[in-house]
NUVEXKE-88499 format. One record per residue: x, y, z of N, C-alpha, C in turn. Coordinates in pm, whole numbers, plus 50000, padded with zeros to 5 digits. Each point is the difference from the previous one (the first is absolute). Layout:
N
SITE/nu/nv/nw/cau/cav/caw/cu/cv/cw
SITE/X/Y/Z/X/Y/Z/X/Y/Z
...
This chain:
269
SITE/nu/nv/nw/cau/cav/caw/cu/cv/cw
SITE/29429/63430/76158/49988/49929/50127/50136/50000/50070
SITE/50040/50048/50126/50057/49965/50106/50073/49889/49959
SITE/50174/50006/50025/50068/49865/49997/50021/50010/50146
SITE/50044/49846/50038/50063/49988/50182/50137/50049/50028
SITE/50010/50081/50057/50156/50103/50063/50079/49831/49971
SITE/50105/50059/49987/50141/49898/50007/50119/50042/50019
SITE/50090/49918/50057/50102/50024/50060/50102/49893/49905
SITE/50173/50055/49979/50080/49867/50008/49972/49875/50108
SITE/50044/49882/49939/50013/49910/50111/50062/49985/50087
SITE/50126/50069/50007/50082/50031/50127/50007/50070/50056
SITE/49837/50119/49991/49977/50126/50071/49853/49953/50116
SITE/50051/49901/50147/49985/49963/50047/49924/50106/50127
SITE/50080/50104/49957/49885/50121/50106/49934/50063/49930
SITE/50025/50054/49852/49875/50012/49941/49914/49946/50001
SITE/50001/49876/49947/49895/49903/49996/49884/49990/50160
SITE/50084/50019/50116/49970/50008/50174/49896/50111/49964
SITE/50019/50100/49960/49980/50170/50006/49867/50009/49919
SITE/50012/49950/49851/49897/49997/49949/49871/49886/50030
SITE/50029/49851/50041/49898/49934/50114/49927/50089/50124
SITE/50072/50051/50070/49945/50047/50088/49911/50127/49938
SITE/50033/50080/49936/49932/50121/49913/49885/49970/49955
SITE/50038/49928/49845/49865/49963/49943/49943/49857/49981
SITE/50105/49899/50137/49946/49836/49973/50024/49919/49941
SITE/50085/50000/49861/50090/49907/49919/50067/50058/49938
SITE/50086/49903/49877/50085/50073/49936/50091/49903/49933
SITE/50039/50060/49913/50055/49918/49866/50156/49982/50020
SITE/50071/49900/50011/50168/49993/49963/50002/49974/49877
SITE/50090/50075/49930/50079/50019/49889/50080/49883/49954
SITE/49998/49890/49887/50092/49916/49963/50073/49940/50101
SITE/49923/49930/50086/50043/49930/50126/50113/49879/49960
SITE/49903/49954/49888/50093/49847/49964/50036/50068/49850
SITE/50059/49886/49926/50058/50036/49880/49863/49982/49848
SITE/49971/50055/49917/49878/49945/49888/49994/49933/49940
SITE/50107/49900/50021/49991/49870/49966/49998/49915/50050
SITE/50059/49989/50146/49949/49942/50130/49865/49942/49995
SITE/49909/50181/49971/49868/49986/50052/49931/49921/49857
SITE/50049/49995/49891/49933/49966/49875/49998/49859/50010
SITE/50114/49906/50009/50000/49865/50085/49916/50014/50085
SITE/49989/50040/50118/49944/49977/50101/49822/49990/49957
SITE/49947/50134/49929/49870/49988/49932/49983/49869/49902
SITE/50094/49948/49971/49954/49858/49897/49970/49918/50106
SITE/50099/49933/50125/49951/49922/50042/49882/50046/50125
SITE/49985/50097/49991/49844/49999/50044/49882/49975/49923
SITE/49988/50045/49818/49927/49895/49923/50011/49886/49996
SITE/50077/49945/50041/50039/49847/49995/49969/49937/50127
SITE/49949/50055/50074/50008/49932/50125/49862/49925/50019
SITE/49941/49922/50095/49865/49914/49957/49906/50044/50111
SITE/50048/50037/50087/49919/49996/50174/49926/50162/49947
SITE/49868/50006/49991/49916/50100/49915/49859/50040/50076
SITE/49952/50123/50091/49919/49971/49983/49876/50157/49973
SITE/49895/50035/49970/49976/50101/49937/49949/50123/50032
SITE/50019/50102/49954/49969/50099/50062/49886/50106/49919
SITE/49964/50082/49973/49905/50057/49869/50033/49939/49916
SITE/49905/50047/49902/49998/49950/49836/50161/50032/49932
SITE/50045/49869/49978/50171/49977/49918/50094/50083/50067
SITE/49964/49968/50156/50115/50033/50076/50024/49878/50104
SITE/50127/49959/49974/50006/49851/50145/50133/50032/50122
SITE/49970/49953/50082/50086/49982/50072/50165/49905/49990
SITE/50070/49988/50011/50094/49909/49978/50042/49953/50117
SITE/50006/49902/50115/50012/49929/50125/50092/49941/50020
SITE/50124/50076/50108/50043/49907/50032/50150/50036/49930
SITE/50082/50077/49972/50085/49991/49897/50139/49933/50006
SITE/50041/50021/50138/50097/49870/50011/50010/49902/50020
SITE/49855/49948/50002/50026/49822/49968/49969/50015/49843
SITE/49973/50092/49921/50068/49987/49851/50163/49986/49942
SITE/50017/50086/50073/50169/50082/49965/50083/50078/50107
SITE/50093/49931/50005/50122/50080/50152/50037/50114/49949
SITE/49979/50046/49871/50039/50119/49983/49911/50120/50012
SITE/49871/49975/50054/49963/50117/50087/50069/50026/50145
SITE/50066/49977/49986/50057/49977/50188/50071/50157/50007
SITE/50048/49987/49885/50039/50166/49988/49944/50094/49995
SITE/49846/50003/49986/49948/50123/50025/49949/49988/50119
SITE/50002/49881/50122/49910/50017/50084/50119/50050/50139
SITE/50124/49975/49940/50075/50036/50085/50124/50094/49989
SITE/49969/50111/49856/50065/50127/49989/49993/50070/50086
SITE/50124/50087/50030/50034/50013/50118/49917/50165/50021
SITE/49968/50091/49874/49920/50100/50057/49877/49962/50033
SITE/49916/49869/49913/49878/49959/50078/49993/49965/50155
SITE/50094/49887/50008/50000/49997/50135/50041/50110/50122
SITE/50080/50093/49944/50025/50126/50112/49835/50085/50004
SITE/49941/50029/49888/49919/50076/49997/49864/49902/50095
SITE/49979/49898/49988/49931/49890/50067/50023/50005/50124
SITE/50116/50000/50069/49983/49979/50135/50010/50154/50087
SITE/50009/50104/49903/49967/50114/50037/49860/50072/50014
SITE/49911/49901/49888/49878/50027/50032/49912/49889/50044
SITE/50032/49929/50101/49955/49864/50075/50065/49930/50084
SITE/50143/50017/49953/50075/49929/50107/49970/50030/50169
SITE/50081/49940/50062/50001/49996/50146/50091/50127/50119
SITE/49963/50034/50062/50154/50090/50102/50150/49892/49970
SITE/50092/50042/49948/50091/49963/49970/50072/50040/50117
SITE/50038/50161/50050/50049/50072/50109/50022/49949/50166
SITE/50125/49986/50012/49979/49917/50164/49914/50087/50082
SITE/49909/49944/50082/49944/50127/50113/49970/49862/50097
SITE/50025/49990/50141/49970/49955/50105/49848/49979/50036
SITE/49892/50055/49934/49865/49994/50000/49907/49957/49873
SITE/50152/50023/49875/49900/49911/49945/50062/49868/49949
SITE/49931/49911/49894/49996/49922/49954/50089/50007/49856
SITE/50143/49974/49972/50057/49991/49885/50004/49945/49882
SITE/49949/49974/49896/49974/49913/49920/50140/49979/49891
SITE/50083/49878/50023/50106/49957/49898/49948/50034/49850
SITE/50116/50073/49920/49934/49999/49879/49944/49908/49893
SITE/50080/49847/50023/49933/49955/49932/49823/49963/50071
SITE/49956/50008/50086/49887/49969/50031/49880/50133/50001
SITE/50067/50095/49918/49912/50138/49984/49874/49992/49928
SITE/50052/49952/49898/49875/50018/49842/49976/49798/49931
SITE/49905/49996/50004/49960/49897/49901/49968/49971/49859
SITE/50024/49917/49914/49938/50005/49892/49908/49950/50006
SITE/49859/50051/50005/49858/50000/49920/49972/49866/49899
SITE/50073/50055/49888/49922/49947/49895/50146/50085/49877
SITE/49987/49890/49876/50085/50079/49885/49925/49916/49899
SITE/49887/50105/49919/49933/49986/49938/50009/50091/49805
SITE/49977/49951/49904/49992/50029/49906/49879/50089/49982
SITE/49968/50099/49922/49881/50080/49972/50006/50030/49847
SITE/49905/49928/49936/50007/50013/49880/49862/50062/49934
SITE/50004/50108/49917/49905/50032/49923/50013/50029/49888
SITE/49882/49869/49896/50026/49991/49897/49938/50100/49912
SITE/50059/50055/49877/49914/50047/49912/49859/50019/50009
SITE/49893/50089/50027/49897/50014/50017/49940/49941/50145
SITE/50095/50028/50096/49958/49959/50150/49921/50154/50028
SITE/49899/49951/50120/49923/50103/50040/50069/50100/50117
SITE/49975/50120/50022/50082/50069/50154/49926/49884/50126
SITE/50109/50004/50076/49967/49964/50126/49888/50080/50095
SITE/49992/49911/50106/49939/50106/50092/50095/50057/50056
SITE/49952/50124/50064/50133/50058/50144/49930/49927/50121
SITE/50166/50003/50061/49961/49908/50105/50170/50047/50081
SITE/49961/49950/50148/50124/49966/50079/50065/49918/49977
SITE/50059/49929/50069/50070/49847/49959/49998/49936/50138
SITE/49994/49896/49968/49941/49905/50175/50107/50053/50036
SITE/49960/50031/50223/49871/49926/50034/49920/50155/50002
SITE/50025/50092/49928/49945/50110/50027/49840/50007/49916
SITE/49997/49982/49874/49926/49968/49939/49911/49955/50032
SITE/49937/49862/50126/49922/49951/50087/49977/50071/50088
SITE/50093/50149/50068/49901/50009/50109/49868/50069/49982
SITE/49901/50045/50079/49930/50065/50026/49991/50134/49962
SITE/49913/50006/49908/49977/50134/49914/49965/50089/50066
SITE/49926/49963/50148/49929/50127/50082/50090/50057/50090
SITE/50167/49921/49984/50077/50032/50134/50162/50037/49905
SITE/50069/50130/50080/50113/50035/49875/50091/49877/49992
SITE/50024/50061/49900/50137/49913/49982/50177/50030/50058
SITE/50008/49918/50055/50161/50000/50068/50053/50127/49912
SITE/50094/50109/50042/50125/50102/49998/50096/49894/49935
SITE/50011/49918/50024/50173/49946/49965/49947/49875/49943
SITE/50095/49920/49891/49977/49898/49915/50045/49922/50110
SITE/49922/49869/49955/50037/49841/50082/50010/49941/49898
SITE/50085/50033/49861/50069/49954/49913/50037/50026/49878
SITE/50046/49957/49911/50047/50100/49891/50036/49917/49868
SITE/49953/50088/49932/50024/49920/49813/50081/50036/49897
SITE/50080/49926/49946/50100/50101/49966/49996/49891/49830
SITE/49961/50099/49909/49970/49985/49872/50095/49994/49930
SITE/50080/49903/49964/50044/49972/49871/49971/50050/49850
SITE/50057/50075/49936/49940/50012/49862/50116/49942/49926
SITE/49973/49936/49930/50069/49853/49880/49938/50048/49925
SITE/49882/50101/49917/49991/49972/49813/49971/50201/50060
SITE/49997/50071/49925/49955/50115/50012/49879/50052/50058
SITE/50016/50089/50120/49850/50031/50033/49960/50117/49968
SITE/49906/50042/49935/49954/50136/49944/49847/50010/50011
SITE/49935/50113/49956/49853/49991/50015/49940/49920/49882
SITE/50045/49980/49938/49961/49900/49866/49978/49864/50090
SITE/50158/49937/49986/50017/49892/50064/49907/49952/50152
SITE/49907/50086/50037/49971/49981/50159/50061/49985/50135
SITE/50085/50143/49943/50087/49965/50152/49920/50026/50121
SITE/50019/49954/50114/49960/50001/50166/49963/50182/49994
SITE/49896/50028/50003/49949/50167/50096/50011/49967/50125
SITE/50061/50098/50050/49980/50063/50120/49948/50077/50073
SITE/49938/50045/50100/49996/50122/50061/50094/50103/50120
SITE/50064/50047/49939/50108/50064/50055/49901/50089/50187
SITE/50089/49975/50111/49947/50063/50081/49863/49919/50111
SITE/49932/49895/49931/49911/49914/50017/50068/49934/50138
SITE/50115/49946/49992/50040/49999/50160/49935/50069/50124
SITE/50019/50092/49962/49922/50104/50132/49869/50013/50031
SITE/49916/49952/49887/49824/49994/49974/49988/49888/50143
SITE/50020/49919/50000/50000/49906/50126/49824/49906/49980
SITE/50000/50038/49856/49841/49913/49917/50063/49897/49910
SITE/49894/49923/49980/49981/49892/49888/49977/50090/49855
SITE/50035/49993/49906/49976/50074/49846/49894/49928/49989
SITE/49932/50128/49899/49849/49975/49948/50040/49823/49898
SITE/49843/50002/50003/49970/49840/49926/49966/50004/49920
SITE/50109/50042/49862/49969/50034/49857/50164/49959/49950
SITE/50009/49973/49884/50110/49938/49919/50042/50163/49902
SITE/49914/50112/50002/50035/50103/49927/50118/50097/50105
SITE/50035/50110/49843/50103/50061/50062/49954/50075/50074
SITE/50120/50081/50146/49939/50069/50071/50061/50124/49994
SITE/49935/50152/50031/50076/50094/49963/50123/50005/50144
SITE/50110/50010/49933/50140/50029/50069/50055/49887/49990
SITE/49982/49865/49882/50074/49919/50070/50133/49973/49895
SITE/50103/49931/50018/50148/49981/49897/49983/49890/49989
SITE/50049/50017/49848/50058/49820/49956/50120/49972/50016
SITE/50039/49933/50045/50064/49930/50073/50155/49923/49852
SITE/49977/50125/49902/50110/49968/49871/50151/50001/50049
SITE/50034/49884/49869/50170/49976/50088/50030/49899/49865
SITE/50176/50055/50052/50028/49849/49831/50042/49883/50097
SITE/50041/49892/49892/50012/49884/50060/50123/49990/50090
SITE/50001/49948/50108/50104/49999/50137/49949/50102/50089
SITE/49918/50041/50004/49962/50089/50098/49902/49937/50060
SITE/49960/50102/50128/49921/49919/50113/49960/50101/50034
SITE/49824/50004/50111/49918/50048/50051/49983/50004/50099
SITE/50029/50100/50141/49979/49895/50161/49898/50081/50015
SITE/49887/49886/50015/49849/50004/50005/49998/49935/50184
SITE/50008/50119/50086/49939/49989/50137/49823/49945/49984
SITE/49931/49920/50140/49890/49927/49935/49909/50107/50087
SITE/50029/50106/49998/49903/50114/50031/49986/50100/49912
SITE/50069/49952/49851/49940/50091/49928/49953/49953/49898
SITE/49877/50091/49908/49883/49958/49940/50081/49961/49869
SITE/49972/49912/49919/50059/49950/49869/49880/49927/49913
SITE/50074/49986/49876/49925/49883/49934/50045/50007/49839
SITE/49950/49861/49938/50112/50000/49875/49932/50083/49884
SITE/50058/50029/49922/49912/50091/49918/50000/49852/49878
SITE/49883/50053/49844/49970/49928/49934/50149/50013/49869
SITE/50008/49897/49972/50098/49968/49894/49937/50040/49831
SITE/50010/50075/49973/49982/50071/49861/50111/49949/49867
SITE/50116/49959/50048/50110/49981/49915/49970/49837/49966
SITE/50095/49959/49922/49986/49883/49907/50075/49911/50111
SITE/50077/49995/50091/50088/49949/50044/49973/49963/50144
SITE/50018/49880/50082/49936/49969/50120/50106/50133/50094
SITE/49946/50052/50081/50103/50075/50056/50017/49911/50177
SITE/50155/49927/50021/50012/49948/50123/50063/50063/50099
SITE/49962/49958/50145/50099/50084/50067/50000/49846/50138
SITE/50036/50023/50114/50017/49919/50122/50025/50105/50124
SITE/49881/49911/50094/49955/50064/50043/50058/49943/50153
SITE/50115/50043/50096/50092/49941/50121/49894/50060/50119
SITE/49908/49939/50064/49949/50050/50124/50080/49969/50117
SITE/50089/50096/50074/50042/50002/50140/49927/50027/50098
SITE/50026/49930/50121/49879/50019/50093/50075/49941/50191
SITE/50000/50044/50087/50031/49972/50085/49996/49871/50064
SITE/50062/50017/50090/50002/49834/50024/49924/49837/50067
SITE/49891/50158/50031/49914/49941/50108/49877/50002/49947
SITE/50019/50038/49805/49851/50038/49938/50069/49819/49926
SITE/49846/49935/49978/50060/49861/49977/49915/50016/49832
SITE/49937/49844/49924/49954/50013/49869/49877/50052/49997
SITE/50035/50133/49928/49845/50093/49956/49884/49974/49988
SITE/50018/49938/49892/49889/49954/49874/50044/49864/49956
SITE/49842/49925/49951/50010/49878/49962/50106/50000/49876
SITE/50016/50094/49925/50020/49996/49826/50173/49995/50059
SITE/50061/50019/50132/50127/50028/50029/50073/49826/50033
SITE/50124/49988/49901/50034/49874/50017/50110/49977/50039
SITE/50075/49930/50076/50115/50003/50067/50117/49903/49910
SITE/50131/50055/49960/50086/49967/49985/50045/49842/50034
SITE/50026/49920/49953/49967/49821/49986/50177/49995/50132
SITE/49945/49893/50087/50125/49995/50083/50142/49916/49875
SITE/49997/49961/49869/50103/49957/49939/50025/50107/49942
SITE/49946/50112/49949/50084/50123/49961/50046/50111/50071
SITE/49934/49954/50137/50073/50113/50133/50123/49940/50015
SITE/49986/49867/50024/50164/49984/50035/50104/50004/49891
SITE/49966/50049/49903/50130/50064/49925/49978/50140/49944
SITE/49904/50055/50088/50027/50169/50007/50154/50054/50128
SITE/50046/50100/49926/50113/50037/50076/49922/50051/50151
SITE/50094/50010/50083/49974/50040/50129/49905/50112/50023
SITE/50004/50098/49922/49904/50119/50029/49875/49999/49976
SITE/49990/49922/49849/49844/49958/49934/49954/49919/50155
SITE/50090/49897/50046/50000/49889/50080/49873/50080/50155
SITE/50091/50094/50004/49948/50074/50124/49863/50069/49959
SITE/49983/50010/49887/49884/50116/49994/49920/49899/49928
SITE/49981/49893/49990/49866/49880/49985/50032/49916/50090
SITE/50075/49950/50089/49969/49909/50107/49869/49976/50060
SITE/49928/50119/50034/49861/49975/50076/49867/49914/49885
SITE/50039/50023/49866/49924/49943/49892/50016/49855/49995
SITE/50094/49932/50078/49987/49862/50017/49922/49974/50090
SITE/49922/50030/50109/49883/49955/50062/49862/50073/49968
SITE/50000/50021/49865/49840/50060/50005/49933/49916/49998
SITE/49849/49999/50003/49918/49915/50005/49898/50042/49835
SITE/50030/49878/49910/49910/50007/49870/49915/49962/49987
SITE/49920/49968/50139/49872/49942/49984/49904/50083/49886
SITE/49991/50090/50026/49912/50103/49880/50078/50107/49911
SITE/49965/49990/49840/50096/50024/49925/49877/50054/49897
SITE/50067/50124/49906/49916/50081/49924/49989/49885/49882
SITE/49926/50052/49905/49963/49961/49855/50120/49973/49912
SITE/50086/49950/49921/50070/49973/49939/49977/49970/49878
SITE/50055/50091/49908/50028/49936/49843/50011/49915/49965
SITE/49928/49905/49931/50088/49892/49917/50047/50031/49889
């Protein structure tokens, strides 16, 4: 089976080159493997839970667990590669509209993805709000947001790492409605500190966990500024742990202090 192309992490036009080509793509030992090995404990440890297939859950919410995700949501090749594929006209022009950088890209959501020992494959799917539209009408050319995968324990085809479909960008369809593999697609393998930038126009889904060992990763959705909260299951950052996020985290969850939680997904106890 197909692994996902990868680049070093500081090969910032590779990484450009191969998105645009075949739609995602793997950085190389972004953070350090022990960084990410901490970082995978306190995502078992964390409580805000809620579920996804059989012995696979979601993890919600991760910095009102721990300030020390703050570092992956605001590494500096994620964020360059983010506002290159979403951001705003940065460029002065007299006709248009300039967007300051910090007001380019939003954070989404920074979520845990855990699949335990004998979890089932996912479905393929987009990732909101693409995923909802209309099956009879294409789908948008260009992402209106982007996911950028954390891997903290090893991802391999054992383990259930994320498939992809390389090229699926350009299909401008919804992926078939089946949880099996599809021919042409990559797993999405990588060691721990590495990362995935999963544009939400291309087809994915988690594969099944075969190995003895929960395999974790976190999952940073960026999204523009004017796209507000997705999905019910999406929870916003608590206003007592924003105000002691540093300035940049500061800027890229500000809008998560006025969501509205009237309606909220299923939750673990």
């Amino acid at each position: 089976m197909t692994s996902l192309s990868s680049v070093p992490a500081d090969d910032i036009e590779g990484a450009a080159r191969l998105i645009e080509q075949e739609g995602c793509v793997l950085l190389e030992e972004t953070i350090p493997p022990q960084e990410a090995a901490e970082l995978a404990e306190l995502v078992l440890s964390s409580p805000l839970r809620a579920p996804g297939v059989k012995k696979y859950e979601f993890v919600l919410s991760l910095l009102n667990h721990d300030s020390r995700f703050v570092q992956l949501v605001t590494h500096p090749s994620v964020l360059e590669l983010a506002r290159r594929l979403i951001g705003g006209r940065t460029e002065p022009s007299p006709t248009f509209f300039t967007w300051p950088p910090e007001d380019q890209i939003r954070l989404g959501s920074i979520d845990g993805l855990v699949a335990y020992p004998g979890s089932e494959p996912g479905p393929w799917h987009l990732d909101s709000p693409m995923g909802q539209l209309n099956s009879d009408r294409p789908v948008p050319d260009f992402p209106i947001g982007v996911n950028f995968f954390w891997i903290l324990t090893p991802f391999t085809e054992e383990t259930g790492a994320t498939r992809a479909m390389p090229g699926s960008h350009r299909d401008r369809q919804l992926p078939p409605a089946t949880s099996d593999d599809l021919e042409g697609q990559a797993v999405c393998c990588g060691s721990p500190g590495s990362v995935v930038i999963m544009p939400n126009n291309v087809w994915h889904a988690a594969g099944a966990n075969r190995s003895d060992q929960p395999r974790v990763g976190v999952a940073a959705f960026y999204q523009p500024w004017w796209v507000g909260r997705l999905t019910m299951d999406v929870h916003p950052v608590r206003r007592d742990v924003w105000e002691k996020l540093p300035a940049d985290a500061q800027a890229l969850t500000k809008h998560q202090l006025d969501w509205n939680m009237d309606f909220q997904g299923e939750i673990i106890e």
